[in-house]
N, C-alpha and C positions, 0 to 999 in steps of 0.2 A: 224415656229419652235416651238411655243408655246405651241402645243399637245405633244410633244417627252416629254415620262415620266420622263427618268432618264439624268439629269445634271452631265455632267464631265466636267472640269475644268483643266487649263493647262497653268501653265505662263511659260514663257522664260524672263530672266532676260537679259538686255541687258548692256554686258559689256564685248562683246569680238567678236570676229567672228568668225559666227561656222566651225566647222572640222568634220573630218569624225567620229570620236568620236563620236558629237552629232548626228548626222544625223543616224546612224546604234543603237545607245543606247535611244535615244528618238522620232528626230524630223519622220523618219520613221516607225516607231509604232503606234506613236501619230496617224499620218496621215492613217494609217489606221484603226486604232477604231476610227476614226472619220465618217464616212465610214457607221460604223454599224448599223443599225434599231436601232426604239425606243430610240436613245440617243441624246439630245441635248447640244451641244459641244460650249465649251468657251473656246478660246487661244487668250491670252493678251499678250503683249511687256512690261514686266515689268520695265516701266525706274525710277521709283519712288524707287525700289527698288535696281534698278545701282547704286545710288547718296551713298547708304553706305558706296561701296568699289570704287570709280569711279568718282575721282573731273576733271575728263577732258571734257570740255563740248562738245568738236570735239567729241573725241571717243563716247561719250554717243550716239551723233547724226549719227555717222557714225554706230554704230554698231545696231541701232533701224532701220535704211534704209537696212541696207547687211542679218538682222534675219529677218525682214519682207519680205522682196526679196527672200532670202532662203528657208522658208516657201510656198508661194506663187508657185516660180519653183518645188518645189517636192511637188506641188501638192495636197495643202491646197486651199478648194474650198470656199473662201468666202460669198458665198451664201447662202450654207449648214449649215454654222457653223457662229459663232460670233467671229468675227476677228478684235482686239481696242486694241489699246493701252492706258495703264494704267491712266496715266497722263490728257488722254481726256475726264475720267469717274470722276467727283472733288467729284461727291456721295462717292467714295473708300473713299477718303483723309479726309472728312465730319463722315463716319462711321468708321474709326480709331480713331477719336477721344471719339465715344459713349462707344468704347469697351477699350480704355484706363483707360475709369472712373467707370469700373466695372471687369479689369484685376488684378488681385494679384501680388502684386510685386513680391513676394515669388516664384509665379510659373518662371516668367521671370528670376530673380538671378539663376534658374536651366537649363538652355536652352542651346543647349549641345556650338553654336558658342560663346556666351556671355563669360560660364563658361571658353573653350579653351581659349578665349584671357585673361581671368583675369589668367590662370594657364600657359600660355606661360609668362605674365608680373613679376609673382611669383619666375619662376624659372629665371628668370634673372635679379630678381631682384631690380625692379623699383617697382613704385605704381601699383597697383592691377587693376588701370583704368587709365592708363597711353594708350595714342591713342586710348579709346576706346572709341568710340562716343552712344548718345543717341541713332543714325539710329538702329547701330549694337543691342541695347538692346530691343529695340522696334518693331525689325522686325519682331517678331512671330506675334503683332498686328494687324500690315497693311498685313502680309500675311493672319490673319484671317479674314480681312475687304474684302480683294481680294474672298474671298470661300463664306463667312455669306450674302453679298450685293447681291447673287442673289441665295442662297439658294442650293449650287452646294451638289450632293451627294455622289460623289463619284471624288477624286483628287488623282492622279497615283505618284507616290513620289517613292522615291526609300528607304529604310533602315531608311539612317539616315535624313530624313525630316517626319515620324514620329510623333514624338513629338510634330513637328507644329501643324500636324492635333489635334492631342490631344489636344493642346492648345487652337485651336481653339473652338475645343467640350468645352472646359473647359469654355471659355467666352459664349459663346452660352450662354450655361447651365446657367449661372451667371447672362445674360442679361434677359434671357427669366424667370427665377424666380422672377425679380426685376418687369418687364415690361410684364410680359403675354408672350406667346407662340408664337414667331416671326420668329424666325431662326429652319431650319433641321439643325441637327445635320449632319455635315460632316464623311464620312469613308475614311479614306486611301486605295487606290487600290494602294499595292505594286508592283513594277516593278523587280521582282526577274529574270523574264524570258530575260530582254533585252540584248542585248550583251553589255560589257564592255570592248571595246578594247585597246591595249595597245600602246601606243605612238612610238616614234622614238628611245629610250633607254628603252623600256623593262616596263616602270611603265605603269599606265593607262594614257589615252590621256587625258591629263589639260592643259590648260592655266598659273595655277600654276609651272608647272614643264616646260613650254617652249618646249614642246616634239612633237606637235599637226601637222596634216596636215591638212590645211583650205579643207573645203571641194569643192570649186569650184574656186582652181589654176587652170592656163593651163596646158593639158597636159604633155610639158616639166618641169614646173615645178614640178607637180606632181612626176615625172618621178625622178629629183634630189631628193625630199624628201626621196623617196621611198628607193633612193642608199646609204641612210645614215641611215637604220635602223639597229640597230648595229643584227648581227649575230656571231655566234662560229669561227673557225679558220677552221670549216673540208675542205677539197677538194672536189672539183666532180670527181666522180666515191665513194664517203665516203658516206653511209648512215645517215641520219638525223634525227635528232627526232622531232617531230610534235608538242610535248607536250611540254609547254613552250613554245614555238618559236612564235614571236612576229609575224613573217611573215606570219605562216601561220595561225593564230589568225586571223588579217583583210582580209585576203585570204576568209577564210569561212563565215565572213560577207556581202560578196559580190557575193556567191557562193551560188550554190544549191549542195543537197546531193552528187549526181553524178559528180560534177567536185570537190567538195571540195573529194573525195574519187582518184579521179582521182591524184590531186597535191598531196595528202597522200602520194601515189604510188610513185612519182616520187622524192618524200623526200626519202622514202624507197632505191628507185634507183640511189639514190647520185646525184640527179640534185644539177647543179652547183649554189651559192646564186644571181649570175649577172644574170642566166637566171631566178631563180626561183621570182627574181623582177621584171622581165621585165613580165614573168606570173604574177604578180598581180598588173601591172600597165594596164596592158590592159585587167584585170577584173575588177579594178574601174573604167576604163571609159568608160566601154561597157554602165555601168548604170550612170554615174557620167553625160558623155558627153550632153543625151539632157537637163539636167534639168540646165548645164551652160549656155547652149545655152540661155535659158530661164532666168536664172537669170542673164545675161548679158542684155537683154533687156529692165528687169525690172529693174535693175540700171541705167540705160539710161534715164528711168523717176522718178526719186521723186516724182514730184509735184502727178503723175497717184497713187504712193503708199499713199502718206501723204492725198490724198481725198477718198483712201478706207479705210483706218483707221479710218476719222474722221464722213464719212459716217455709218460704224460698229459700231463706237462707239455712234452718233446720234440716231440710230434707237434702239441699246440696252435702252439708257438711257429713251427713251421715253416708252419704252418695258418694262422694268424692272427696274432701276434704281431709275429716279426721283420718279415715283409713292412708290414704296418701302421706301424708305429714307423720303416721307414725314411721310409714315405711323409710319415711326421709330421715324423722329422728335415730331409725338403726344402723342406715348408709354411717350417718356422722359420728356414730359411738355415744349416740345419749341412750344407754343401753341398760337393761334388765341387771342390775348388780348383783344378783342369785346366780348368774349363767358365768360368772368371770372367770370361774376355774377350767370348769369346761374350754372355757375358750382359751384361757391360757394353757391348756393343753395343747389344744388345738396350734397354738400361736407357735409353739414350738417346733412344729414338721417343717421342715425346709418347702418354702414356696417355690414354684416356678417362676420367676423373673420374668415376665411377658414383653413383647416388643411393642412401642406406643408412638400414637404418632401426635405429633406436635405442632401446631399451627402456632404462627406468630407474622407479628405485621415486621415489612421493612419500612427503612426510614422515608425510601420513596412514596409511602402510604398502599403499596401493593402487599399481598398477601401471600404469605406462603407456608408447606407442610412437609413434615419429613418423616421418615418411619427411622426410628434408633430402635437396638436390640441391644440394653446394657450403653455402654459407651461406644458402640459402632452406631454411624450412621449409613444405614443399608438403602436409602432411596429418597431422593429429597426434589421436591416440586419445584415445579414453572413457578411465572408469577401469577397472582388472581386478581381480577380488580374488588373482590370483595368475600369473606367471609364463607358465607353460602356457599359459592362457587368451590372454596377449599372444599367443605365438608359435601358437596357433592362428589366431587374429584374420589377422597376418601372411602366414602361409603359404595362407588361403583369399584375401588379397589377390595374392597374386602365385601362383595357379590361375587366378583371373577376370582379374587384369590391368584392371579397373575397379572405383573407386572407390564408385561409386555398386554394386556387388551387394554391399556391406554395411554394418548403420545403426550400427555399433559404433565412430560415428567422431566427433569433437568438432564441433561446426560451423565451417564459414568454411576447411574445404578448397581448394584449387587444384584442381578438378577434372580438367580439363583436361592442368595440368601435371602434375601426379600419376599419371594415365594414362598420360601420354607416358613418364615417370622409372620408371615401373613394367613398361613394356613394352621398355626398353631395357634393365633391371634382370635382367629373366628371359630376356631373350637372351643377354646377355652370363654368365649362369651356363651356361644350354645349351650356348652355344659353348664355353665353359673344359669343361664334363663331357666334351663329346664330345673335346676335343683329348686330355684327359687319357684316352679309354678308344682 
């Protein structure tokens, strides 16, 4: 797996059993960009991050066994792909704590879950941190220790996860200024295209709202879900509208162009809502049926799941993991105490003082960068509307190593000096890469 250029990355959090919801909006997506040339894929069992909202230790366990199971039957090929759960990698839990000692509080007090619970405790008026636990505040950390520990580049997030990723760029960036050049810079690959379907009343299918149809009941039961998805009062022989309709929503989830145009039809033609569920119970389980099959058998063995996990999770750590996390333990000085003299020798040569450049946000929430050499500032940036954009800005500066091949720059530069501080800037990285390889 270790030639596949590009790293995507993919937790499931374990603190429910999945529904058709997941499986049409992620976990069958997932599975097939997994699939695709040239990419090297990680799907973890987040249970480190269950324990935030999740003090039952049954469910924790039961529902790491039914996601992993789930997984597994629809056709996640452990071979192909890196398939661990969280908990078994203790490097994660190790590199949360490197990135907590170089995280800003400031950016964390903005995080949209943190902010919601202090603004739900606000308007009803208790303390500001009343039930809100450190897990809930510090999750953007351990979700950046889960992406930064193996360098992922690309993590499928929907909307509002986001921010995470930024988060994580933002530590990166923080660690790797402190500590040299260790971590990719993570990207968000938005999930705009997945279906988001809508539950047993009409909202989207959560856990939260109790609305959800597990996705691998028996058919009968399936069958009763399905008769309780609330619909209109029309008749059959009364035409229907498609639009909004909960029903025919998961219908086309389950459906290719031609039958989903087909039930259209027959909405148009007043089909009755008894029959037009009994149509979409036996379009879920045309697909639904072998892969229960399958995940019934793989519920039958734990001990077969719980030795491919911890198999996955062995061969990563020795792949990537331990070796990574030492190299990070030597970045930070948790270091070989036989080698001190030597280095304290070493510590003693007058270093070069390097020129560094500096990103930081304005108050306007635009972004900007500046190259300092010592206490001169020799070139300082536009504004960015985000993060990225600096460190792109940055990185095509020091490929050129000239000031002048781009206009993304404030006026009243050091031209001159900035050139110079730029070309000694990316030698002096050269030379450290190459001593390091």
């Amino acid at each position: 797996m270790s030639d596949k250029a590009l790293r995507v990355l993919t937790g499931i959090t374990t603190s429910g059993t999945p529904h058709l919801g997941n499986y049409a909006g992620a976990i069958r997506p997932a599975i097939a960009a997994s699939r695709m040339p040239g990419v090297e894929s990680f799907y973890f069992l987040a249970d480190y991050h269950a324990l935030i909202k999740v003090q039952d230790p049954a469910r924790v366990q039961r529902s790491t066994l039914e996601i992993a199971a789930t997984w597994l039957a629809c056709g996640l090929d452990p071979a192909a792909v890196w398939f661990y759960r969280q908990s078994d990698v203790p490097e994660i839990a190790e590199l949360n704590w490197l990135l907590t000692c170089v995280a800003g509080k400031g950016i964390l007090n903005r995080a949209h879950a943190y902010k919601a619970a202090v603004d739900k405790n606000a308007s009803e008026g208790v303390d500001e941190d009343a039930g809100i636990s450190a897990g809930l505040f510090m999750y953007p950390v351990l979700m950046a220790a889960d992406i930064l520990l193996f360098n992922a580049n690309k993590v499928p997030v929907g909307r509002d996860q986001v921010q995470h990723i930024e988060m994580a760029r933002d530590f990166a960036q923080r660690f790797n200024h402190l500590y040299g050049e260790h971590f990719v810079l993570p990207e968000a690959a938005i999930e705009d295209s997945v279906a988001t379907l809508p539950g047993l009343d009409g909202r989207k299918m959560s856990k939260s709202y109790d609305n959800t149809i597990p996705l691998f009941v028996p058919k009968s039961e399936l069958k009763k879900l399905i008769a309780g998805i609330v619909t209109d009062s029309r008749l059959p022989g009364e035409a229907k509208d498609t639009e909004g309709s909960a029903l025919m929503d998961i219908f086309r989830a389950f459906a290719n162009a031609e039958e989903s145009a087909a039930m259209a039809e027959a909405f148009k033609q007043g089909i009755g809502w008894g029959d037009a569920k009994t149509k979409l119970v036996e379009q879920i389980d045309r697909e639904v049926a072998p892969m229960r099959e399958r995940y019934e058998a793989l519920m039958a063995k734990p001990q077969d799941i719980e030795a491919l996990l911890r198999d996955g999770a062995a061969r990563m750590r020795a792949q990537y993991a331990t070796p990574f996390m030492g190299a990070l333990r030597e970045a930070v000085g948790l270091r070989d105490l036989s080698r001190a003299t030597v280095e304290k020798a070493a510590a003693t040569v007058k270093q070069d003082v390097l020129p560094v450049f500096k990103q930081y946000r304005e108050a306007d929430g635009s972004f900007k960068f500046k190259l300092t050499d010592g206490d001169r500032v020799l070139l300082q940036s536009a504004s960015f509307d985000s993060p990225k954009a600096c460190a792109e800005c940055i990185a095509a500066l020091k490929t050129s190593q000239h000031v002048s091949d781009t206009t993304l720059l404030a006026e009243g530069a050091d031209v001159e000096s900035a050139d110079a501080a730029l070309q000694r800037l990316v030698a002096a990285e050269l030379a450290r890469k190459e001593a390091k390889s």
